[in-house]
Backbone as CSV, one residue per row, in Angstrom:
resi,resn,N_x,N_y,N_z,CA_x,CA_y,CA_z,C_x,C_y,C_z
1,UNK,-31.409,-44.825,28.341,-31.046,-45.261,26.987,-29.993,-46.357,27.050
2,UNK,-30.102,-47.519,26.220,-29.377,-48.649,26.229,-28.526,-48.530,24.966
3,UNK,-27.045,-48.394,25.193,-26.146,-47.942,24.391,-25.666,-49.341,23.008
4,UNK,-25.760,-49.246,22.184,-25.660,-50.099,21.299,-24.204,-49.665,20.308
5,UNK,-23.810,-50.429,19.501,-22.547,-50.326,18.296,-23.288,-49.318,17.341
6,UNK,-24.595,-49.319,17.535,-25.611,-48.379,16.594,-25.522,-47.032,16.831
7,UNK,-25.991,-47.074,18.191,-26.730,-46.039,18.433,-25.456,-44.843,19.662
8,UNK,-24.073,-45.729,19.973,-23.024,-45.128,20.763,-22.744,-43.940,19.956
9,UNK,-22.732,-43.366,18.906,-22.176,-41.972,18.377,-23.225,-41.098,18.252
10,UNK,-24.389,-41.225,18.346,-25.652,-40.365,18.084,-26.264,-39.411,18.888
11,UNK,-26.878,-38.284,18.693,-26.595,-36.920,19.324,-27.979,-37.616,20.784
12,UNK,-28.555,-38.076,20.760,-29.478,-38.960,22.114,-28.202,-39.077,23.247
13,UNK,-27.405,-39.894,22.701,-26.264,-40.781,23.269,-25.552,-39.754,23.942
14,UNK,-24.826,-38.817,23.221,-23.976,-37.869,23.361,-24.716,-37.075,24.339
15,UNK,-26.110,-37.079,24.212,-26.581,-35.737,24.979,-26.670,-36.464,26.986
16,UNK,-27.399,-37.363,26.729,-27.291,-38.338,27.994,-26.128,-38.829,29.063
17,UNK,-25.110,-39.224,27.565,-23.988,-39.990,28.306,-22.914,-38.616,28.837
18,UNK,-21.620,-38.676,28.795,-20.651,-37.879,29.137,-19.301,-38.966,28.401
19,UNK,-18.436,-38.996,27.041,-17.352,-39.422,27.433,-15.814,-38.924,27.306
20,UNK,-14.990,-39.614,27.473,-13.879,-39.208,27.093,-13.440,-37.760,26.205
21,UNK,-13.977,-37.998,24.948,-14.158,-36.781,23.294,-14.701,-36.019,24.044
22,UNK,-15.923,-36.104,24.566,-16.628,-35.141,24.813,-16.453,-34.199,26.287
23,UNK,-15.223,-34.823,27.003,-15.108,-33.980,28.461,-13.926,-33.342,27.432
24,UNK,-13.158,-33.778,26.979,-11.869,-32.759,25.615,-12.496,-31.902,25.302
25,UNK,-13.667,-31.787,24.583,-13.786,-30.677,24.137,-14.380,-29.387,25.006
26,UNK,-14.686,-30.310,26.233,-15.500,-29.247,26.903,-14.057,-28.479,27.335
27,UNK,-13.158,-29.177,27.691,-11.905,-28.689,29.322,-10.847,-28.878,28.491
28,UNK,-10.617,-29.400,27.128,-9.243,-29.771,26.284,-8.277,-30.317,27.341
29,UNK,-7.193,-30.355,26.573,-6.099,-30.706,27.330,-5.253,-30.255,27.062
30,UNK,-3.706,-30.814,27.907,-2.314,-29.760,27.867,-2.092,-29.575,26.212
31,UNK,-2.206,-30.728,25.207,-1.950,-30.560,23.793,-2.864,-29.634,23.030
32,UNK,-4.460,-29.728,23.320,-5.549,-28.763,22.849,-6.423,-27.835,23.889
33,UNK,-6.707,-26.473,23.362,-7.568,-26.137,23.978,-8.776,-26.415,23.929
34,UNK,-9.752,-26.172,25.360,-11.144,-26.599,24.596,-11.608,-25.774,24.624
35,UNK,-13.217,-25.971,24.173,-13.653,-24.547,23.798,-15.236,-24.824,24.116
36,UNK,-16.011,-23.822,25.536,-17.325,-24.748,25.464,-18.186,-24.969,24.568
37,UNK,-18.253,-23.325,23.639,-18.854,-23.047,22.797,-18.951,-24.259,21.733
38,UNK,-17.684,-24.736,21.185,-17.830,-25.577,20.221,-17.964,-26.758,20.450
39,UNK,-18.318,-27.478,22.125,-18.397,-28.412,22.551,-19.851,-28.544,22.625
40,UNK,-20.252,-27.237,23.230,-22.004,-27.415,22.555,-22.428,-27.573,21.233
41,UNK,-22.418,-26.797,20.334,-22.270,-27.077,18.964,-22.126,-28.303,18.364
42,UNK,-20.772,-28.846,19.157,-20.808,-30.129,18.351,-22.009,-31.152,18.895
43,UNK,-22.501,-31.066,19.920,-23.561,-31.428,20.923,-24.598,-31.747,19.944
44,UNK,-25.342,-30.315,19.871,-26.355,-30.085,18.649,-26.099,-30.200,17.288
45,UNK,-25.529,-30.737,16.732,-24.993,-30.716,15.795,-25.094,-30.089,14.801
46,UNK,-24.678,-28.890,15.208,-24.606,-27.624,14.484,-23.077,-27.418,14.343
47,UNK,-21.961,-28.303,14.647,-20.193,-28.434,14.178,-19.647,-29.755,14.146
48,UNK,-19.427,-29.731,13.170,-18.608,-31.509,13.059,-17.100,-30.937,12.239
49,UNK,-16.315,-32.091,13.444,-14.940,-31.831,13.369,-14.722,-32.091,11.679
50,UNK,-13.751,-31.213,11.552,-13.044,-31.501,10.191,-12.244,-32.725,10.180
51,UNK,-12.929,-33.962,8.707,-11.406,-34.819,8.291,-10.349,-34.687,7.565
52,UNK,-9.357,-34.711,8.465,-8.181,-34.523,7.841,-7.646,-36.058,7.632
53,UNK,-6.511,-35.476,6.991,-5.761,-36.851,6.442,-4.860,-38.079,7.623
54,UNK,-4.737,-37.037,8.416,-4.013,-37.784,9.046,-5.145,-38.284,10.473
55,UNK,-5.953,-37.806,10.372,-7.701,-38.261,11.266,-7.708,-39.440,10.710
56,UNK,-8.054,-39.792,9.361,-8.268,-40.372,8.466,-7.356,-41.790,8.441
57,UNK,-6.259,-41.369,8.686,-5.303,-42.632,8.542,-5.586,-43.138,9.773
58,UNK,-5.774,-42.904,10.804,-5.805,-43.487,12.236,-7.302,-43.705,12.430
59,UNK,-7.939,-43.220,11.746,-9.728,-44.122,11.932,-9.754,-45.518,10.574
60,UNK,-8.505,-45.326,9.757,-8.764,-46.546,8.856,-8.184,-47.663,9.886
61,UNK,-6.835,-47.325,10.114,-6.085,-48.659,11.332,-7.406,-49.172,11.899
62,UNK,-7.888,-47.929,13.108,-8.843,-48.495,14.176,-9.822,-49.060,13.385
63,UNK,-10.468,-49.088,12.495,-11.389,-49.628,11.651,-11.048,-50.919,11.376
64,UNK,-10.010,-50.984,11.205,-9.703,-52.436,10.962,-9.168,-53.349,12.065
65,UNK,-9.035,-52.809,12.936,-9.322,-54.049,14.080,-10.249,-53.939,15.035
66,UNK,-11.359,-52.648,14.375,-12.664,-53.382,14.953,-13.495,-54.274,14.118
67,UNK,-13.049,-54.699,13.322,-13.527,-55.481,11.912,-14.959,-54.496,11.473
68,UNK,-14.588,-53.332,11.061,-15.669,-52.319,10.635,-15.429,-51.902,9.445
69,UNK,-13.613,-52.155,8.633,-13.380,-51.354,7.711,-13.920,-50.888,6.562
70,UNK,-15.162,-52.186,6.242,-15.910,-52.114,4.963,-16.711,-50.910,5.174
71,UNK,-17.222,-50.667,6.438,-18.258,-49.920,6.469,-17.597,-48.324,6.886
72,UNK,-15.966,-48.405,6.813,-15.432,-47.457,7.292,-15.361,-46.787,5.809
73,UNK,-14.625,-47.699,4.746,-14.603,-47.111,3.083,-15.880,-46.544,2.565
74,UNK,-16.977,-46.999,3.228,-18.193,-47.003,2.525,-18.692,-45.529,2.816
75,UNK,-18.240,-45.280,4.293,-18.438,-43.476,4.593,-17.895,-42.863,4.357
76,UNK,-16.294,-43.575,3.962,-15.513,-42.029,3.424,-14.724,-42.306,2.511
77,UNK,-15.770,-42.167,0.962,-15.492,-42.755,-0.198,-14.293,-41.410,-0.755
78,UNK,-14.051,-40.143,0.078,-12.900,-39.690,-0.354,-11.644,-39.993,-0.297
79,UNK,-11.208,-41.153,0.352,-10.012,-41.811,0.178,-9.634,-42.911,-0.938
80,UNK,-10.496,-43.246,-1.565,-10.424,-43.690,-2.879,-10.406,-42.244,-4.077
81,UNK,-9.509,-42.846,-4.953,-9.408,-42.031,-6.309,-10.401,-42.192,-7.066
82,UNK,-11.465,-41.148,-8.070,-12.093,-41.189,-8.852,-12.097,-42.120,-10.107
83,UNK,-10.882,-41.651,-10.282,-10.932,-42.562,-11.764,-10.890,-44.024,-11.577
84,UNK,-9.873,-44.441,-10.713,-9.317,-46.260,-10.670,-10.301,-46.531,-9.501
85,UNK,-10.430,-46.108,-8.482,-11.260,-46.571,-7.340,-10.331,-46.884,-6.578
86,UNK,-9.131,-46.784,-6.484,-8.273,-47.170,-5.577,-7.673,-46.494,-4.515
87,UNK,-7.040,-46.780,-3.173,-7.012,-46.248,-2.345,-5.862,-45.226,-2.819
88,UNK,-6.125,-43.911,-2.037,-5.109,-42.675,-2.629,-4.297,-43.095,-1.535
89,UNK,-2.944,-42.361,-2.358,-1.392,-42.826,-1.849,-1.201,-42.458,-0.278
90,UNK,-1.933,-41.094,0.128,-1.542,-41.137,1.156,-2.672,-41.627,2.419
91,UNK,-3.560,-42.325,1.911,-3.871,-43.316,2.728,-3.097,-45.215,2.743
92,UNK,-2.385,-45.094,1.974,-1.930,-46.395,1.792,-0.487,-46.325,2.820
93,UNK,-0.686,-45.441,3.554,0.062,-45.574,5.254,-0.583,-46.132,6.108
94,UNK,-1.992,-46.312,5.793,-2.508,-46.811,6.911,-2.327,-48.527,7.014
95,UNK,-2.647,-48.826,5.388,-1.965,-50.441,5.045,-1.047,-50.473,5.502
96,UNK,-0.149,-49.625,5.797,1.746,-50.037,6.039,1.712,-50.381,7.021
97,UNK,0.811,-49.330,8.553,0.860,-49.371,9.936,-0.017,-51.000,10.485
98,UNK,-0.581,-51.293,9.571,-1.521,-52.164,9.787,-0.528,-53.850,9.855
99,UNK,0.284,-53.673,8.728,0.919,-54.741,8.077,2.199,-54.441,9.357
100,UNK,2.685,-53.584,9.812,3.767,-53.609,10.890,2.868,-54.283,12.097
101,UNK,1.911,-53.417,12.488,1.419,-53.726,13.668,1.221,-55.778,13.554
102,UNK,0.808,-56.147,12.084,0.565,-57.526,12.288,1.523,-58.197,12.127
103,UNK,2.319,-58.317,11.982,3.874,-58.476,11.964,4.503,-59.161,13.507
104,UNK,4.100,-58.051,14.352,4.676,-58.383,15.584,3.917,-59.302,17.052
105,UNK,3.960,-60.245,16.886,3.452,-60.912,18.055,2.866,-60.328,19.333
106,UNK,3.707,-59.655,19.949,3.508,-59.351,21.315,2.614,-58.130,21.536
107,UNK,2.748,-57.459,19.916,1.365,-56.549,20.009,0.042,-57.026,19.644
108,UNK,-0.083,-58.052,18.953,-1.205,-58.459,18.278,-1.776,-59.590,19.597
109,UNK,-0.963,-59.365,20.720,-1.255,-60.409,22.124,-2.625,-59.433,22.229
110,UNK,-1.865,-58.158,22.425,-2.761,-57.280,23.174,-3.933,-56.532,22.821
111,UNK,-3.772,-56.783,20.812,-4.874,-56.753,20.584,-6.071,-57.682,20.376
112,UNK,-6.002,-58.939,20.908,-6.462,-59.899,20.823,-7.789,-60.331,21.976
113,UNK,-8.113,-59.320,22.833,-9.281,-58.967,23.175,-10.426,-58.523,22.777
114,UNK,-11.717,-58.728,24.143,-13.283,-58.463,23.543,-12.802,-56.884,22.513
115,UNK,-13.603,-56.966,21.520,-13.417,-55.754,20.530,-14.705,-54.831,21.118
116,UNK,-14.241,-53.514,21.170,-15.414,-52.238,21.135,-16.353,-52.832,22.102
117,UNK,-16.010,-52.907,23.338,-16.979,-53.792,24.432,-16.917,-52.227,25.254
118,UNK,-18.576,-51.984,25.143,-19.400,-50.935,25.303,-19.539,-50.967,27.015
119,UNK,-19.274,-50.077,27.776,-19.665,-49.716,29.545,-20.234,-48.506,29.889
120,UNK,-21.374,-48.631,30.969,-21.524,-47.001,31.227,-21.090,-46.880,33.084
121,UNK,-21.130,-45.928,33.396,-21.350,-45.640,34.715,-21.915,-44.499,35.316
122,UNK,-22.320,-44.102,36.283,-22.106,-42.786,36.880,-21.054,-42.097,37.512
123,UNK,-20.625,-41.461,37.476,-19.212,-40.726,37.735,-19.501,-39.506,38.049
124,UNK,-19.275,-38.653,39.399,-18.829,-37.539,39.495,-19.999,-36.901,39.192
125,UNK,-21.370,-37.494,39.147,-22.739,-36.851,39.155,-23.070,-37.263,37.601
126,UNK,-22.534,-37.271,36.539,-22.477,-37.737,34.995,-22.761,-39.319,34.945
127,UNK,-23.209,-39.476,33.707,-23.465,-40.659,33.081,-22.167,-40.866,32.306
128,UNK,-21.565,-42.083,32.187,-20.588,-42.180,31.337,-20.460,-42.998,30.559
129,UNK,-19.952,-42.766,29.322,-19.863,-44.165,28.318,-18.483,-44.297,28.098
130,UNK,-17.986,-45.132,27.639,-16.763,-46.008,27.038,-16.752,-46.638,26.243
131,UNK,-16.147,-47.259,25.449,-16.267,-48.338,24.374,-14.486,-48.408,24.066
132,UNK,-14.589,-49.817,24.550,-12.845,-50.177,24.787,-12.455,-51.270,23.512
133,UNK,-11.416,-50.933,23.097,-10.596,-51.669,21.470,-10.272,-52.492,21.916
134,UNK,-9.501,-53.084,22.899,-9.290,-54.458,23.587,-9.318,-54.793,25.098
135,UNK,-10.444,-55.436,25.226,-10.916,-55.545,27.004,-10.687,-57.372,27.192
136,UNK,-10.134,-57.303,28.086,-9.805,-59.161,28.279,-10.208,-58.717,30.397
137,UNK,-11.574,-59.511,30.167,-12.208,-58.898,31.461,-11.549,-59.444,32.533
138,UNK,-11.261,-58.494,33.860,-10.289,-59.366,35.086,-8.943,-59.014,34.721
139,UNK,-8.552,-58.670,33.446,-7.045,-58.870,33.232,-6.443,-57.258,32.648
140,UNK,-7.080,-56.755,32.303,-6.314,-55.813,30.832,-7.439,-54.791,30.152
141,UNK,-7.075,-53.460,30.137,-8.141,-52.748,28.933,-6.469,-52.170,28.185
142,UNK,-7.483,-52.641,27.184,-5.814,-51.700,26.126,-6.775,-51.045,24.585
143,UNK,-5.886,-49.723,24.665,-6.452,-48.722,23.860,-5.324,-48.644,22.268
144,UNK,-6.135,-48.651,21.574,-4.813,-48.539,20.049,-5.004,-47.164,19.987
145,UNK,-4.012,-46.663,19.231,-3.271,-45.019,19.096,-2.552,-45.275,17.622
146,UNK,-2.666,-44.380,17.022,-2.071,-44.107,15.541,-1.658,-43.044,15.619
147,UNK,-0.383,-42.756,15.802,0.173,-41.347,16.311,0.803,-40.779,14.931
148,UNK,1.320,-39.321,14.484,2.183,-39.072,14.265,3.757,-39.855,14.201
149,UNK,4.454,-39.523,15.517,5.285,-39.871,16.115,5.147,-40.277,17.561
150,UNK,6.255,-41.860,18.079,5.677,-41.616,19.548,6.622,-41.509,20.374
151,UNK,7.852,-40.617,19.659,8.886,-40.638,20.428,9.399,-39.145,20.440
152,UNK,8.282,-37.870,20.021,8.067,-36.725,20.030,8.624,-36.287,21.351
153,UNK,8.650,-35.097,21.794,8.500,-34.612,22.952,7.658,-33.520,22.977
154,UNK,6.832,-33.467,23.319,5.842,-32.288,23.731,6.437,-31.227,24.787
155,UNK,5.963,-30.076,24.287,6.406,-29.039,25.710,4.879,-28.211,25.513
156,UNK,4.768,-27.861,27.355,3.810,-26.664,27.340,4.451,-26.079,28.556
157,UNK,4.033,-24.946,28.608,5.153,-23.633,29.621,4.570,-24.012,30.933
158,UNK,3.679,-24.905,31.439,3.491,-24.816,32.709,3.821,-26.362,33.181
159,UNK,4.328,-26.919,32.096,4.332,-28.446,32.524,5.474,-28.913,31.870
160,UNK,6.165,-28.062,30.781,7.780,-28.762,30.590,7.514,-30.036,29.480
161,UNK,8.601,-30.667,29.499,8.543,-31.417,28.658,7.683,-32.456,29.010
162,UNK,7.228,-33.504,27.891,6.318,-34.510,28.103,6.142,-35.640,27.117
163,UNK,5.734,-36.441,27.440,5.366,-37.876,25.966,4.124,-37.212,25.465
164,UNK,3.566,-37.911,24.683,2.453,-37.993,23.983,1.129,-38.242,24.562
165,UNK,1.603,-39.174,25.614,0.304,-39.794,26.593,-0.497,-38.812,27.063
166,UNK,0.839,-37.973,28.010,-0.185,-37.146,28.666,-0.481,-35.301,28.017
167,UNK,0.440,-34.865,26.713,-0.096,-34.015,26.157,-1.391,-34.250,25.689
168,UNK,-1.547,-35.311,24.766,-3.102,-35.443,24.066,-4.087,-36.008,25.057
169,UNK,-4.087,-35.834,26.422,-4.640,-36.461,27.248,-5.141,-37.652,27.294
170,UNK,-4.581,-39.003,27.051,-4.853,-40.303,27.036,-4.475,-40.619,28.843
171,UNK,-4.276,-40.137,29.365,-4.048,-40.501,30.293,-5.514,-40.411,31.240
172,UNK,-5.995,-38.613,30.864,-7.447,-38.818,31.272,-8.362,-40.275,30.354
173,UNK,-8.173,-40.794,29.182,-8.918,-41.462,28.925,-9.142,-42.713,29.628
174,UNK,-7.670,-43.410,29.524,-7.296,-44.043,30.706,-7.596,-44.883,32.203
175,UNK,-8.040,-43.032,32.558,-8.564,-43.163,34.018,-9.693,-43.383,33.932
176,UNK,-10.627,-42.333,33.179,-12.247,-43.123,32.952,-12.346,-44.659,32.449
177,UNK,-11.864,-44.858,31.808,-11.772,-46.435,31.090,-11.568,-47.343,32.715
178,UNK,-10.388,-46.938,33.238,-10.139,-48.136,34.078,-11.357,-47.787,35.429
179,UNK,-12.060,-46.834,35.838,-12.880,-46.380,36.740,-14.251,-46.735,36.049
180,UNK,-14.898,-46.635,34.990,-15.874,-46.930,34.670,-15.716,-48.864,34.677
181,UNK,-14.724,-49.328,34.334,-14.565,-50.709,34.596,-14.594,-51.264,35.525
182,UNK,-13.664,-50.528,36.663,-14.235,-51.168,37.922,-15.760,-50.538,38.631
183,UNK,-16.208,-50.000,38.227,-17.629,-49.673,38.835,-18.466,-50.927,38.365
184,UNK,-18.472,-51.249,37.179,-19.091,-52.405,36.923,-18.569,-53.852,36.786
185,UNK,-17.385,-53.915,37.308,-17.069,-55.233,37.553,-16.542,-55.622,39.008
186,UNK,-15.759,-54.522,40.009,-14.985,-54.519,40.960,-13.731,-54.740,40.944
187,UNK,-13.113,-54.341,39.249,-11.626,-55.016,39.325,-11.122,-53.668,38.814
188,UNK,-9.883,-53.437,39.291,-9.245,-52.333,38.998,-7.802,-52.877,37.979
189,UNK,-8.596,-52.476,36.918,-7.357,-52.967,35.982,-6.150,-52.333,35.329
190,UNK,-5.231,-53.000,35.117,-4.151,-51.790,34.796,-4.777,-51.629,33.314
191,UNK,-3.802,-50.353,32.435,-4.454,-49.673,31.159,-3.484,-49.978,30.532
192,UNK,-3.429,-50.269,29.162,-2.420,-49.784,28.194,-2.451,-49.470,26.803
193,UNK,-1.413,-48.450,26.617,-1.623,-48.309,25.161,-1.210,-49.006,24.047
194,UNK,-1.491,-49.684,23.169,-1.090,-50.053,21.967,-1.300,-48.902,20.793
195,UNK,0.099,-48.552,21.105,0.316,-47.479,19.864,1.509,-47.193,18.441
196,UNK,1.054,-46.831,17.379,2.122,-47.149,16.052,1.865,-45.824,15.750
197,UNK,3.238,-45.774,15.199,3.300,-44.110,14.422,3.052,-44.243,12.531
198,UNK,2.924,-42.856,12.518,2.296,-42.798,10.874,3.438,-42.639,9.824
199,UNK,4.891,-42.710,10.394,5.727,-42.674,9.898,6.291,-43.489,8.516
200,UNK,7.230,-43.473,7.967,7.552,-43.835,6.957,7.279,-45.522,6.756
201,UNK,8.487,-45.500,8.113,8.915,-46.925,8.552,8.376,-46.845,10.472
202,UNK,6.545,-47.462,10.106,6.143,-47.059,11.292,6.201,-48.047,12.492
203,UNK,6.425,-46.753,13.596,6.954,-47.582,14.927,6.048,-48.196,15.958
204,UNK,6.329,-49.015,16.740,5.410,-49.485,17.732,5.906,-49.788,18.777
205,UNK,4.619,-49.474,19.744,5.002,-49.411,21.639,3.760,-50.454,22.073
206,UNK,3.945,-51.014,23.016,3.127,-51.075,24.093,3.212,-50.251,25.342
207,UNK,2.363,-49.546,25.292,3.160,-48.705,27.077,1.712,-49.003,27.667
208,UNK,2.362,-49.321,29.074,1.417,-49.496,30.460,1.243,-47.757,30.721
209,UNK,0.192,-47.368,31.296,0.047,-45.980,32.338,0.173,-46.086,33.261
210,UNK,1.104,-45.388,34.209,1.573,-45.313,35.541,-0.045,-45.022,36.247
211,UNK,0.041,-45.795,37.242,-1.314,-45.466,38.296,-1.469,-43.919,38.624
212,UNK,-0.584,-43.510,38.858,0.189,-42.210,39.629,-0.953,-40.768,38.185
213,UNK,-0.157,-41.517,37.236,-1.184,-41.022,36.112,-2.452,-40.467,36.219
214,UNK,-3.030,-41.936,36.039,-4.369,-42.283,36.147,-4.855,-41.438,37.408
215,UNK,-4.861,-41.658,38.602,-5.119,-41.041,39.438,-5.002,-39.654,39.686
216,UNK,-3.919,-38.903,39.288,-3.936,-37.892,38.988,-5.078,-36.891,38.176
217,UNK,-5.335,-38.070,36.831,-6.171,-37.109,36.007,-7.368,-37.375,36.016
218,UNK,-7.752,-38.592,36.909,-9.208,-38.421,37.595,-9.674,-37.605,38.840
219,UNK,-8.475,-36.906,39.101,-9.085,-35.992,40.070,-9.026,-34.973,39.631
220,UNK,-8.864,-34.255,38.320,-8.567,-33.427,37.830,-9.852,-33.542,37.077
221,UNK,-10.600,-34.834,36.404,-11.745,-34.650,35.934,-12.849,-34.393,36.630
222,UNK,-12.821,-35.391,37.799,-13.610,-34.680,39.577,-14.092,-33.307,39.301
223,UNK,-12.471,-32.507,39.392,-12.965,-30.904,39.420,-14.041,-30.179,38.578
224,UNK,-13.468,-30.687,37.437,-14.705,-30.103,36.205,-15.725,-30.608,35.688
225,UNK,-15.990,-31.863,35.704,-17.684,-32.195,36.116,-18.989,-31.745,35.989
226,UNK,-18.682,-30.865,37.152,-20.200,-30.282,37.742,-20.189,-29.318,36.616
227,UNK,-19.347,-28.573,35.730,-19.193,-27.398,35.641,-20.220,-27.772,33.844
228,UNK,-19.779,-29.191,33.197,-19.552,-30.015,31.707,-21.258,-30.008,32.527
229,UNK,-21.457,-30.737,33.338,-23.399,-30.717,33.419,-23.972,-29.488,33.425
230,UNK,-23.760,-28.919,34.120,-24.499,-27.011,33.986,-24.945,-26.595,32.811
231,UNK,-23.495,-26.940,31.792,-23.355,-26.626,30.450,-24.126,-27.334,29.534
232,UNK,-23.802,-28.349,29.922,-25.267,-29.829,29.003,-26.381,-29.264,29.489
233,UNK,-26.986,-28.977,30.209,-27.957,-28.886,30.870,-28.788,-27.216,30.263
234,UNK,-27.930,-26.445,30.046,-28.698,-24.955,29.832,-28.162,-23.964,30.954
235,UNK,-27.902,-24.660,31.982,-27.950,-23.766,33.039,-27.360,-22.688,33.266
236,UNK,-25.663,-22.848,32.478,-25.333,-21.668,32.382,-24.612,-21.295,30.652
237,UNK,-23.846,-20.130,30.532,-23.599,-20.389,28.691,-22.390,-20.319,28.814
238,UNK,-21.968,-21.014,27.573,-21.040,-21.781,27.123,-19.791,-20.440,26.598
239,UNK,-18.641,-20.410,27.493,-17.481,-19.276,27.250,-17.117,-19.697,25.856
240,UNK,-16.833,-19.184,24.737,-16.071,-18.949,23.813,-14.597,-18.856,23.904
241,UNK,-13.978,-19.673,22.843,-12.167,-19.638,22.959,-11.626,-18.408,22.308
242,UNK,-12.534,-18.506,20.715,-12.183,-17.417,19.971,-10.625,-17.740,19.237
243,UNK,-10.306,-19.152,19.615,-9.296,-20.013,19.057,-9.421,-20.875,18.060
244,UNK,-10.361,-21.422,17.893,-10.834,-22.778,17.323,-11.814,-22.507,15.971
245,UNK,-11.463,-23.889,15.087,-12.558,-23.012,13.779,-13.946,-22.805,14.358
246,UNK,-14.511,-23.474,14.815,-16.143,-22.980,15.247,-16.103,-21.405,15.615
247,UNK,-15.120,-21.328,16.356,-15.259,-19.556,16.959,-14.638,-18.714,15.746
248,UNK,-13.692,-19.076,15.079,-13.292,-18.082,13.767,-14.620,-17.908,13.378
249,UNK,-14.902,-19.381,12.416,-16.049,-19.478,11.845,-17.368,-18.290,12.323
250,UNK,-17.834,-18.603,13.198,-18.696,-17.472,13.981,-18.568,-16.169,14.620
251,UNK,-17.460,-15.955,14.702,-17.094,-14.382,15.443,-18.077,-13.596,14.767
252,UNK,-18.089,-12.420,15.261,-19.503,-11.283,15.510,-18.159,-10.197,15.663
253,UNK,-17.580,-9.418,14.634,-16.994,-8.375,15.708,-17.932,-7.553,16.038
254,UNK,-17.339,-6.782,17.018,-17.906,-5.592,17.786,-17.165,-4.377,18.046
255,UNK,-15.659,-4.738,18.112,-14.564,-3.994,18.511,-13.701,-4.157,17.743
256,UNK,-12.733,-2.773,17.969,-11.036,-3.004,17.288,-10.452,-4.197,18.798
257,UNK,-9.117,-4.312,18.422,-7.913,-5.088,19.613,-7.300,-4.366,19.442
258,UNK,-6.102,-4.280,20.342,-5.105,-3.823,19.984,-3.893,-4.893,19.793
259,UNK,-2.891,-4.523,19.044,-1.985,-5.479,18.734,-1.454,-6.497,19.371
260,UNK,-1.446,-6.132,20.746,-0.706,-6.899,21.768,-1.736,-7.929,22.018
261,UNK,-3.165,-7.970,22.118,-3.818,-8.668,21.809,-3.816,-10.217,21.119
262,UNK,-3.129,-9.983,19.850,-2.974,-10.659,19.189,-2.073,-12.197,19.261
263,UNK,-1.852,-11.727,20.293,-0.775,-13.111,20.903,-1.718,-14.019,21.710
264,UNK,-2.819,-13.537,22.457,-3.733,-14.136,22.802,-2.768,-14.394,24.635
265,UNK,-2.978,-16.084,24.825,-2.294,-16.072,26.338,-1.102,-17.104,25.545
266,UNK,0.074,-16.238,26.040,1.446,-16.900,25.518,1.982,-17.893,26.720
């Protein structure tokens, strides 16, 4: 299958390729758990993620510097108000982040690359897709981010404190991005993020990813792999989190718990 601006989100695509979204949901990351169950599901499309508002504000940004936004309002006519037609207030953060981000020179350098420039590879036995927000070939892949905050600190009990990068796992994204790039070009390029927060008075970074990173969390995707094909494939079934709305949504009881239970893994 020959991956198109058309046809890159469609359950063919999804079922064939392997990317980024879709190794998250299988294996999550330090910020989310994943869950296979609902990674199949979303597969077949029998679960589609919920939009939230703040989903919402960061697919209007990215929408607009893939020059898509018309067709971004046109799908999700719930961010306009009924009566006036006008954009509701709390999407009119995304205008704010938009109008900062264009504001500043040295970010708008970096967004000033090929737009949504589509790659596949084989990887690790998988087919892989990509589709990069600013690729300047030989030189640069840089990814935009609409964060919350990007000066948060994340904690998880086995890894301590952390940025943002590598809780929401951008760092695995990262590594596929810059590995699927050099498979088809031979250049190993550095990554970076171009990222703004959703804040009042919203902020902006450029951050490079340490190699050290990158490398790290491609061998960490190495590991689980074989395990994301089995699962595409039928071969074996898909564990349940029993965390996530798909698994609320569907639970079957069978049994009492007992209380202690209820904490799940602390």
């Amino acid at each position: 299958m020959i991956l198109t601006q058309e046809n890159y989100f469609l359950e063919e695509a999804n079922k064939e390729y392997l990317s980024v979204s879709q190794y998250k949901n299988f294996i999550g990351c330090l910020g989310r758990l994943g869950c296979e169950a609902e990674a199949i599901a979303k597969l077949n499309n029998n679960w589609e993620q919920k939009k939230t508002t703040p989903l919402l504000v960061g697919s209007y940004v990215d929408a607009h510097f893939e020059g898509t936004l018309d067709l971004f309002k046109a799908k999700n006519p719930e961010i306009f108000t009924k009566s006036s037609g006008a954009l509701r207030a709390e999407y009119k953060r995304a205008e704010e982040v938009i109008n900062r981000i264009e504001r500043d020179e040295y970010f708008m350098l970096h967004m000033a690359g090929e737009k949504q420039v589509i790659m596949t590879a084989e990887l690790f036995g998988a087919l892989w897709k990509i589709k990069m927000d600013s690729y300047f070939p030989g030189k640069l892949i840089v990814d935009l981010k609409c964060m919350k905050s990007l000066h948060d600190t994340h904690y998880t009990k086995d890894f301590g404190h952390m940025e943002f990068i590598r809780y929401w796992g951008y760092d695995i994204q990262a590594a596929i991005y810059q590995k699927v790039v050099e498979i088809n070009t031979g250049h190993l390029l550095p990554v970076k993020i171009a990222a703004a927060s959703k804040e009042e008075f919203p902020d902006i970074e450029v951050i490079q990813i340490e190699q050290q990173l990158m490398d790290e969390a491609l061998s960490e995707v190495e590991k689980n792999v074989p395990k994301i094909i089995a699962l595409k494939n039928g071969e074996i079934d898909p564990l349940r989190c029993e965390m996530c709305d798909y698994c609320k949504h569907t639970k079957v009881l069978t049994q009492s718990i007992w209380s202690s239970e209820l904490l799940g893994a602390v």
